[in-house]
Each structure stands twice: as C-alpha cells, then as structure tokens.
C-alpha positions as CSV (number, residue, x, y, z in Angstrom):
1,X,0.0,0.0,0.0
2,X,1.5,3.4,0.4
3,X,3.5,4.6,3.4
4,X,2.9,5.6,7.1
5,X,-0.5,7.0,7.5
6,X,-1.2,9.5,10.3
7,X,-4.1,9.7,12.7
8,X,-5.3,12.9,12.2
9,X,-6.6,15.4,9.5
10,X,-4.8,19.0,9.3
11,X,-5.6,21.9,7.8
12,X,-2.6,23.8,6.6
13,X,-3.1,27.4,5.4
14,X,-0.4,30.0,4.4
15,X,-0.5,32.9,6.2
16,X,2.4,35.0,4.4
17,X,3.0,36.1,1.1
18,X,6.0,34.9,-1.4
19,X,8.8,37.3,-1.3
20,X,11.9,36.7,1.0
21,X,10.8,33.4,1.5
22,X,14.4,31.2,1.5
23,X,14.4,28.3,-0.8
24,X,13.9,25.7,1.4
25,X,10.9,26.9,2.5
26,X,9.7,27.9,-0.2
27,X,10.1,24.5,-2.6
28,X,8.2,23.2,0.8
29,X,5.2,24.9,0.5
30,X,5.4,24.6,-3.4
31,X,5.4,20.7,-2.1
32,X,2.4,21.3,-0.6
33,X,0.7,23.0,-3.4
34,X,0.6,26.4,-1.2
35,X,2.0,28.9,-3.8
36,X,-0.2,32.1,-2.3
37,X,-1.3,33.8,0.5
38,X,-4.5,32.6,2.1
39,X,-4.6,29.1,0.3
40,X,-4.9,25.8,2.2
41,X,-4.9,22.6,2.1
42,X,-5.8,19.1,3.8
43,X,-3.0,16.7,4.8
44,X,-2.7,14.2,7.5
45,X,-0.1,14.1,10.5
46,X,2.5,11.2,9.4
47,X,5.9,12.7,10.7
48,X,7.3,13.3,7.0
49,X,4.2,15.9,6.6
50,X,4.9,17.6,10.3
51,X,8.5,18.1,9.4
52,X,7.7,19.8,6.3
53,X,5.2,22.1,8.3
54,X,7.8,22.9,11.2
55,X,10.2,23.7,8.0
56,X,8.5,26.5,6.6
57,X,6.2,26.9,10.3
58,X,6.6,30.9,9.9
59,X,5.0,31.5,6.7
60,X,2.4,28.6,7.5
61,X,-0.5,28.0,10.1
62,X,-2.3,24.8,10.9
63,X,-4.5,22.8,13.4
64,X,-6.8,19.5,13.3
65,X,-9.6,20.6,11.1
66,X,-13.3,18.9,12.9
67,X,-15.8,17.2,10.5
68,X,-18.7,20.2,10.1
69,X,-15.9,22.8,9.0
70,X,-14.6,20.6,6.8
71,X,-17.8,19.5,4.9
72,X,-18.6,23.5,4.5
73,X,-14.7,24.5,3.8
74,X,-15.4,21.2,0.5
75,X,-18.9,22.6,-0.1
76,X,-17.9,26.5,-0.4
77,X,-14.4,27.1,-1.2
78,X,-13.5,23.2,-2.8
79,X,-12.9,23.3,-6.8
80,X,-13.0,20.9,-9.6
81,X,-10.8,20.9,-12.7
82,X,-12.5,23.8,-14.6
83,X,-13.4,25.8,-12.0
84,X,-16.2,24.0,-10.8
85,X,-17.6,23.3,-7.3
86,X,-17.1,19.9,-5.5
87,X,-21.0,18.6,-5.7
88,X,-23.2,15.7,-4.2
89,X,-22.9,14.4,-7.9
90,X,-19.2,14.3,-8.2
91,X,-19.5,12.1,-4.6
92,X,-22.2,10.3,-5.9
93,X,-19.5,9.2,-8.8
94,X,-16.7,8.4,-6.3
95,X,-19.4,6.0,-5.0
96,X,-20.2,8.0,-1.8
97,X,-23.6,8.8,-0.8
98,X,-23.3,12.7,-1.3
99,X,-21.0,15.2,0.0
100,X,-21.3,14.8,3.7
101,X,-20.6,11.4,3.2
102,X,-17.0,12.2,1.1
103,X,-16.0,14.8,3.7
104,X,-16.9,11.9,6.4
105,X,-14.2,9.7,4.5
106,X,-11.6,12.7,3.9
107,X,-11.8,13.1,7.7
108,X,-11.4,9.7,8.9
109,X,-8.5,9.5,6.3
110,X,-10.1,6.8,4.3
111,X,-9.5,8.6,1.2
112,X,-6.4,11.1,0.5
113,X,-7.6,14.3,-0.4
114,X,-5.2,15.2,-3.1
115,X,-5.0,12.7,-4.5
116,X,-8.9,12.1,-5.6
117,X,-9.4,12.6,-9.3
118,X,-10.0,15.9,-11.0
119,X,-10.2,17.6,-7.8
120,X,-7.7,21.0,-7.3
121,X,-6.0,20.1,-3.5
122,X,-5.5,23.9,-3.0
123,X,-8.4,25.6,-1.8
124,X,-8.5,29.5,-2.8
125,X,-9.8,31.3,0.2
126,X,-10.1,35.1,1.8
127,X,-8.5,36.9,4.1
128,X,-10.3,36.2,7.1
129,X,-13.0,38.7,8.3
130,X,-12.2,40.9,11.4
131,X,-8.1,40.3,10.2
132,X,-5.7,38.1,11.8
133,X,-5.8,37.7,15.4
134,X,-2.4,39.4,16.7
135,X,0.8,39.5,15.0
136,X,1.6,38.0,11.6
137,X,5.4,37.6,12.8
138,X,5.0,35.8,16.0
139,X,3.9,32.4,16.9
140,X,-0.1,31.8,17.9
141,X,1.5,30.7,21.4
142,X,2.5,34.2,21.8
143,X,-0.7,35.7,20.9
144,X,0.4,35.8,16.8
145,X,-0.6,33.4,14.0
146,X,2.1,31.2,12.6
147,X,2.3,27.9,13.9
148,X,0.4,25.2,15.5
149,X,-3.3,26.3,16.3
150,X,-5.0,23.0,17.1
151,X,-9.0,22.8,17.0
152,X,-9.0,27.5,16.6
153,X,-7.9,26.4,13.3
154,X,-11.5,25.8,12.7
155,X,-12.3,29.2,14.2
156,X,-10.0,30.7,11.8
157,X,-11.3,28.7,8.5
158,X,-14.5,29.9,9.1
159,X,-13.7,33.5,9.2
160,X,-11.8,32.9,5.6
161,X,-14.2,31.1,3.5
C-alpha cells in the first residue's frame, strides 16, 4: 500500500506572502501546493508531513480541522478541474452517498484528499474577516498566528471562507 499514514486530518493554510521566503521553505510549500497567501490545504499528521510544516512553520499556520468545518470548507471554497464546485454528484460518482458522506471519508483518512481525481488540493480562500488575530510575525503561542493552532484552526477557516 503506500507509506505511514497519520491519525489525524490538518488543515494547513499559508498565512504569508511569497517574497523573502528562503528556498527551502519555499520548494516546501510549493510541495504542498501552497504557492499564495490565504490558500490551504488538507494533509494528514504522518511525521514526514509535520517536518515539512515545522520547515516552513513561519509563513504557514495549521490545526486539526473537525468534520462540520470541513464539509462546509469542500462545499464553499473546494474546486473541480475547470473551476467548478465539489457537488453531491461528483460524490455520488466516487461512490459516496453525497458530499457529507466524502467529507466523512476525507476526515477519517479513508481517502487522500489530493490525490482524488479531477479535484484542485488547494483551496482558494479570503482573508479572514475581522483580520488576523495578533501578529503575523510571531507564533499563535504568543498571541500571533504562525504555527500550530489545534482545533482554533477551525475558528479561523471559518472566518476565511
């Protein structure tokens, strides 16, 4: 099968635009398809995943996304090859049930995100409403918003779709 799965699902979004980003950080978040400010995506928490994240931690922030966040973050701001929204009918051809259903397999790590067909991994999403809560150049454990956030990441998605 493939490698080490993790046990959790993380949201990952950048939080920091593209110039005097060094090059190792930068061909990380290219990695994880983050190429612009305020774009996320969904990844689980095998080690090789959290060392890329604490590699390029200051220009990133992320948390364990919950199940309702995720359906609406798939249902808004998720995008299909030409544009067009994820829909029940694109789960119903997967062979899920409808869209909660997809999400529900996404979350429980069934099925890899990224790697579901015609799907872009990258969702495009807004600055979030009311701004960023503290600093842009600290960490979120000293009241900024790089770094690990845990379950506010939820908190925080919902402000930017």
């Amino acid at each position: 099968m493939m490698g080490e799965r993790g046990s959790k699902l993380l949201a990952v979004v950048r939080i920091r635009g593209q110039v005097n980003v060094p090059k190792p950080a930068r061909d990380t978040m290219a990695m994880l398809g983050l190429h612009r400010n305020c774009h996320a995506t969904l990844i689980d928490d095998r080690p090789s995943y959290l060392g890329m994240l604490r590699k390029a931690q200051v220009w990133l922030t992320w948390g364990e996304v919950d199940l309702p966040t995720l359906v609406e973050l798939l249902r808004r701001r998720g995008r299909l090859r030409g544009d067009k929204p994820i829909t029940d009918e694109y789960a119903q051809r997967l062979g899920f049930k409808d869209l909660e259903d997809l999400a529900k397999a996404i979350y429980e790590l069934k099925v890899d995100f990224r790697k579901l067909p015609d799907i872009k991994p990258v969702f495009r999403l807004h600055p979030p409403s009311g701004g960023y809560k503290g600093k842009i150049k600290r960490s979120y454990k000293e009241g900024g918003v790089w770094g690990y956030r845990g379950p506010a990441i939820n908190d925080l998605l919902r402000r930017m779709m």
